[in-house]
N, C-alpha and C positions, 0 to 999 in steps of 0.2 A: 648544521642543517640550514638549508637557505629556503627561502619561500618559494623555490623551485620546484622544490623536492616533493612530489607528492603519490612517489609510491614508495610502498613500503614489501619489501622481500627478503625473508628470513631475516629480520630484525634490522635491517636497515633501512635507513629512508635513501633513497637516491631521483638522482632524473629521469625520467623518462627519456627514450631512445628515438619519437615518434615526433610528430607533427605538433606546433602549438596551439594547446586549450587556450580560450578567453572565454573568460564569466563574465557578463554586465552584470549591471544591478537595473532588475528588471523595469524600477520605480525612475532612475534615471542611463536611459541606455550610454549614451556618453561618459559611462563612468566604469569604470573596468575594476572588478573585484579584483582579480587576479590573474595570472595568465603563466603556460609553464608547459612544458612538453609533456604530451601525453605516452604512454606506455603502449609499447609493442606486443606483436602476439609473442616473442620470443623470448620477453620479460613475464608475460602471464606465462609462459611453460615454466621457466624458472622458478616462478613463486608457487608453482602446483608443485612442481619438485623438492622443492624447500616445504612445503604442505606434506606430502608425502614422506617425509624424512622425519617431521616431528609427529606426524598422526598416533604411529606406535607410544611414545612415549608418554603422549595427550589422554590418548585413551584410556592407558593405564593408570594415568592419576586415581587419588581416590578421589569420592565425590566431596568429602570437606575441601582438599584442595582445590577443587574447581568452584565449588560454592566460595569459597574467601577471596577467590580473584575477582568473580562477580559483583558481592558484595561491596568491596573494593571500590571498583570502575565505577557501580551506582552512586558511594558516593562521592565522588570527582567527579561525578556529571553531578551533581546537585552543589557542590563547592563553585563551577565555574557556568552556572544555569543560565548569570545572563550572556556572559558573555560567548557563549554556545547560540543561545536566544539571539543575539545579533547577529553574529556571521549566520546565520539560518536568515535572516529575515533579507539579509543582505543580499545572499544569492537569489532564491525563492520567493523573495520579495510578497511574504503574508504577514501580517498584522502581528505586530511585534507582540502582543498577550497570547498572539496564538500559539508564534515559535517557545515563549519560556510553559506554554501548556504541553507543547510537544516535547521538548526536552525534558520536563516533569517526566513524563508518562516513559523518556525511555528509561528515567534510572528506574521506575516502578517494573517496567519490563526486564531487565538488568536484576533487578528484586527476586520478581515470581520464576525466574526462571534459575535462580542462584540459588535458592528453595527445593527446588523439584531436585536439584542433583539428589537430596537424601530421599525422598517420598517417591519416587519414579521407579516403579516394580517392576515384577513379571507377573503370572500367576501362579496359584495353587491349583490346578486341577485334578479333581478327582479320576481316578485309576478304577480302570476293571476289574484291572489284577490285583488281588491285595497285598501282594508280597512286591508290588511297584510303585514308588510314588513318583508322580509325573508333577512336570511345572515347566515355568517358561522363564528364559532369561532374555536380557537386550543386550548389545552389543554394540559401539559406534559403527555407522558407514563405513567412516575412514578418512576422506579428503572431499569438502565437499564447495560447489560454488556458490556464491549467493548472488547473484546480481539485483539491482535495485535501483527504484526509479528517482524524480527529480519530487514530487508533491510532499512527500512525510519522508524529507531527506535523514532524518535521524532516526525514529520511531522503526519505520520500515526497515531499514538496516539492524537496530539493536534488535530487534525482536526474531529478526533470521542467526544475526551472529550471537544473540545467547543464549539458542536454543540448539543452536548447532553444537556450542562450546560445553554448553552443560551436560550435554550429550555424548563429549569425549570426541568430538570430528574437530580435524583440522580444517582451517577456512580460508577462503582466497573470495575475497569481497571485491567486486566489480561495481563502486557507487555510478550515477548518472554525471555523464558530464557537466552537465547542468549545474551541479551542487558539490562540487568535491569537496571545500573544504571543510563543513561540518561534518563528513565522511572521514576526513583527514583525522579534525578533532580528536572522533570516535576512538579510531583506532589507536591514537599518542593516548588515549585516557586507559584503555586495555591493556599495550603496552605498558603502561607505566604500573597499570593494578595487576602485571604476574604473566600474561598470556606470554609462554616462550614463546623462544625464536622459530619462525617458522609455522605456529602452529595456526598463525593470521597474519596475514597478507591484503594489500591493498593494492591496485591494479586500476588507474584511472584511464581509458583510451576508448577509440570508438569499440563498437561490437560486429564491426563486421573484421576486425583484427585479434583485441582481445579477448570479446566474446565469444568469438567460436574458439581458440583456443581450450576455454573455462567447459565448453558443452563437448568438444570432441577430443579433447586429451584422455587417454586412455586412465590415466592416474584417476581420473573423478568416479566419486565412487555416487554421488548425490549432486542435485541442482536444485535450486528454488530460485524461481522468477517471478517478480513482481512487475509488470507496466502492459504495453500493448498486445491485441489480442497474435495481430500476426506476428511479433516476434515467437510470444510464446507458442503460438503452432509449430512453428519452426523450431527452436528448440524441446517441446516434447517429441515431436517426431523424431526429430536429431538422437533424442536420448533412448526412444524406444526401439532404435535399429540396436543399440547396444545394451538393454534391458537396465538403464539405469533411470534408478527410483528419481522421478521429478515431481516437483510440487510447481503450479504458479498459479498466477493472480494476473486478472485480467481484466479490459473492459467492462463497463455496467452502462446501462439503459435503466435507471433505477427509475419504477414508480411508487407515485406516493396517491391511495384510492383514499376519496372523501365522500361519504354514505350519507344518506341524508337526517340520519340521528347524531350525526359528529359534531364536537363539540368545534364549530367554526374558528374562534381564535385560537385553538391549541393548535389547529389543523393547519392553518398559515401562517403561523407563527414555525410550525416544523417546516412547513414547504420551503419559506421563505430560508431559513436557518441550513434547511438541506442543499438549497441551489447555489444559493450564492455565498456562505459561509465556504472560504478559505478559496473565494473567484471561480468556486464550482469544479475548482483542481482535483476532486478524491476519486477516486472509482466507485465510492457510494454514493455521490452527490445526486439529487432530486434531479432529474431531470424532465420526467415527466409528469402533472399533476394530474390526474383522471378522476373528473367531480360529476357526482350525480348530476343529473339537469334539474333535479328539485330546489340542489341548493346551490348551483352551479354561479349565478350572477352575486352571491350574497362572497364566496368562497374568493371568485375572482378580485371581486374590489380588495377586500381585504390583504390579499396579497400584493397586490398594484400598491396599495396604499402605502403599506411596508416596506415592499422595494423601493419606492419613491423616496424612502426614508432615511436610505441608507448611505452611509457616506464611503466613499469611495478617495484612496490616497496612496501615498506611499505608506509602505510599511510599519515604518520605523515612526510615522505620527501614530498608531490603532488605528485608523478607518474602521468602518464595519466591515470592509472590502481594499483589497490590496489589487497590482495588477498580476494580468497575466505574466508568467514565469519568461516568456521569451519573446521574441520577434512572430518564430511561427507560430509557438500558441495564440500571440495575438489576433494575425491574420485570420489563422483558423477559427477563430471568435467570431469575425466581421462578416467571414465570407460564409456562417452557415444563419446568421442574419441576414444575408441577401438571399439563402438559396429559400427559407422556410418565408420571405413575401413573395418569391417567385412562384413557392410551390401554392401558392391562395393565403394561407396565414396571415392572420391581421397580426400587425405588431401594435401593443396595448403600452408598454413601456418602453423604455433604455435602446439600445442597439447603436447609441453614438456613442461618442468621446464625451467624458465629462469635460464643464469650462475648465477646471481646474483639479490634480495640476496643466502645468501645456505641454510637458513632454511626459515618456513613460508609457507601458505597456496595457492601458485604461480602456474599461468599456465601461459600460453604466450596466448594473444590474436590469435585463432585458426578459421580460414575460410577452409570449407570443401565444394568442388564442386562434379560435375555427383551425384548429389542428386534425385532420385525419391521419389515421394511424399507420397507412403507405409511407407518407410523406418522408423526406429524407429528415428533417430536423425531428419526425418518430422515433426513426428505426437505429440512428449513426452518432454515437459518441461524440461530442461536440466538447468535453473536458474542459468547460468555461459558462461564465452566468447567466445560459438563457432557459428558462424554463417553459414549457411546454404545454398549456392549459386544455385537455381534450375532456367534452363534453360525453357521458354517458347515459346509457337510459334506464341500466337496471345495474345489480348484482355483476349478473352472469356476464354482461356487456362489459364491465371493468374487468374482472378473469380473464375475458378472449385478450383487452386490447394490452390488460399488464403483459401477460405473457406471447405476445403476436412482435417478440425481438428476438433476435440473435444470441443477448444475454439473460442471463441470471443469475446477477450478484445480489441486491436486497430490493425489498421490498417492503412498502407501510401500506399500513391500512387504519386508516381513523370512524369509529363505530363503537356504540356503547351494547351491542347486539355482542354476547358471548358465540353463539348460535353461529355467526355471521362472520367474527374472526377467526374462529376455529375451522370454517370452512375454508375462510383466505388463505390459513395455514395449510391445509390439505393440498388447496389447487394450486399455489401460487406456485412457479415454476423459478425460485429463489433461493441462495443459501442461505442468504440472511432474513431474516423476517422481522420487522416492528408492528408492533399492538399500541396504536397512539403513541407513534413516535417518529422521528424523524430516519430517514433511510440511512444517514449516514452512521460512522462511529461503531465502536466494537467494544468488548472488555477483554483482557487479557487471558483470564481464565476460559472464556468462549473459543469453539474451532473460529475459525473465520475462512470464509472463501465458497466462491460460488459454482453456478449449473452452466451448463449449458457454455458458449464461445467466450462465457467470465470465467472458466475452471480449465486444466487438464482433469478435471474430477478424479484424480488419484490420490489426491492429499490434501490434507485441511494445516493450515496456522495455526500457531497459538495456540494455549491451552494444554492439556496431555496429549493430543494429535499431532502437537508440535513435534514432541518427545518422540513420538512413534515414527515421525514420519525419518528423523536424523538417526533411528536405530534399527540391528539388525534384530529377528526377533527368531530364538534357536526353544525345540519344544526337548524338554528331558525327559528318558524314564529312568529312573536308576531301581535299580533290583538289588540286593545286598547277598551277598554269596550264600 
């Protein structure tokens, strides 16, 4: 195998047939991680067909055997954690403690889901009839796709592909071009812990080639999508003309509400940690901070302060801040700083280039106040460190302005009023909800995934929803002659 080789189909690694990838290292663009032909759509048919051929035989494992391959794979990702942790930092260019925290949490993921193969039931339900006892079984999909974005290039991926696998489905893994080779990693660690031939496949190329292959091949029996909203519109539509179970993950406009009994530094201390922790890259990150006007000047400093504090570098030093992942993400950074003083918005912090370094995909962690909640730097995903400070007058006035976006992936609320967060829970138009905390982050045994133009709201991550969503679910009566 040559460092060419970066798809893998029915247990081989080969070249791609397509156009050539190049990955920079986002911290010094001039430096090429890697670079190798990308895979055609007629290689992702071939790996669904290679998918489909081992499905049958995957499924039928028993669940120790698929629990031992997992276990396995967890730990060979914790034997080779830094050096995962580098090529992560490499591509993705986030703060080298963050990449060996994400590699952590995939073999944890790897773990909880190599677990559940024995604990993963159906039910007992009680019968009318008494001479029937009814229950339910599960059943794998079948062949299913996972595509998957460039921010949590490992984390994202193992948590699709071991819920799928535990599940008994075959899988054809489409990572971001962005990040292939700790995508690559992954798969050579699976491979080597038992997953046969076939039964995972890797497929690196664009999506308007391989991807629609992965979403309209008859063979897919399931799809989960992780990244932008209109891709994933497009592909649930895609899969609802053909009634095939989709799950995805999507956009956030996350806020973070500060009441004027909150405790102020826990409160900026999460803003701070939400926005700009891992360059504001997550689909949870803080974007918007929505502060009473009681304590709104007291809230502000303190955030400014923080930010101002924060160092900002390549990866592979920790900064508290890494740069942005690419060229466009960059740009897209700069230019929603020119539109949000266009739109009136004072800018309070950051929105340049730090001195140093002098090359590299850098912004300075950037807080913009006199924000109305029209404005474009409101309402639009900006997927980089500028946070958002809008002034409220009550309660009710944070409720309208949380939920007056497009999304609803999470949401915070900082208040020591039970009364008061329990209401935020009712109104808030959020899948995720924090009670003094920061908006970003999940745990493994939680669903994860949001409302509104964050969700196709048919299926949830993680957790036993994970299990559900990768399974068919058949109801029995049995009657005894």
């Amino acid at each position: 195998m040559t460092d060419t080789q970066y798809q893998y189909i029915d247990g081989e690694w080969t070249d791609g047939d397509g156009n050539e990838l190049v990955v920079r290292n986002p911290a010094s663009p001039d430096e090429t991680v890697v670079s190798f032909p990308a895979a055609t759509g007629a290689q992702a048919t071939r790996a669904l067909a290679a998918a489909d051929e081992a499905s049958g035989a995957w499924g039928a494992s028993t669940p120790d055997e698929r629990e031992t391959v997992l276990y396995d794979a967890a730990d060979r990702v914790e034997a080779n954690l830094d050096r995962l942790a580098e090529t992560l930092t490499l591509e993705e260019g986030k703060p080298i403690s963050s990449s060996r925290g994400e590699v952590a949490r995939a073999a944890e993921i790897l773990r909880f889901f190599a677990s559940y193969t024995r604990t993963a039931t159906g039910d007992t339900v009680p019968s009318t009839d008494p001479e029937t006892f009814t229950y339910t079984v599960r059943e794998p999909l079948g062949v299913v796709s996972l595509i998957t974005p460039w921010n949590f290039p490992i984390a994202t991926p193992t948590w699709k592909v071991a819920a799928a696998l535990a599940s008994g489905n075959a899988v054809v893994l489409k990572p971001s071009s962005e990040t292939p080779t700790i995508a690559k990693r992954l798969v050579e660690i699976l491979a080597a812990a038992g997953v046969p031939d076939g039964a995972l496949s890797l497929v690196v190329g664009p999506g308007s080639t391989v991807g629609d292959e992965l979403i309209t091949d008859e063979r897919v029996d399931g799809i989960s999508f992780t990244g932008s909203t209109g891709t994933g519109t497009h592909i649930s539509t895609t899969a609802a003309e053909r009634g095939v179970p989709v799950q995805t993950e999507m956009g956030g406009k996350n806020p973070q509400v500060v009441l004027p009994d909150a405790d102020i530094d826990a409160a900026a201390d999460a803003a701070v940690a939400g926005a700009f922790g891992l360059t504001g890259q997550a689909c949870t990150a803080t974007s918007r901070l929505l502060v009473h006007e009681a304590v709104a000047d007291r809230v502000t400093e303190a955030v400014v302060d923080r930010a101002e504090s924060l160092s900002v570098g390549p990866g592979m030093a920790d900064p508290d801040m890494g740069p942005a992942v690419s060229a466009d993400q960059d740009e897209t950074n700069f230019e929603y700083v020119s539109i949000a003083r266009e739109e009136g918005a004072t800018l309070l912090t950051g929105g340049g280039r730090p001195a140093e370094p002098e090359s590299g995909y850098f912004i300075e962690p950037t807080v913009v106040t006199d924000v109305e909640s029209s404005m474009r730097i409101a309402q639009e995903e900006v997927f980089g460190p500028v946070l958002s400070i809008i002034e409220v007058a009550d309660f009710d006035e944070a409720i309208r302005v949380a939920n007056d976006v497009a999304f609803g992936l999470s949401a915070s609320v900082f208040t020591a009023d039970m009364a008061r967060w329990r209401e935020f829970v009712d109104r808030i138009e959020a899948g995720v909800i924090k009670v003094n905390g920061t908006t970003s982050g999940s745990q493994i045994q939680m669903p994860f995934g949001g409302m509104k133009a964050s969700s196709s709201e048919t299926a949830k991550e993680l957790g036993q929803r994970a299990y559900e969503f990768y399974t068919h679910e058949k109801s029995v009566y049995r009657t005894d002659p």
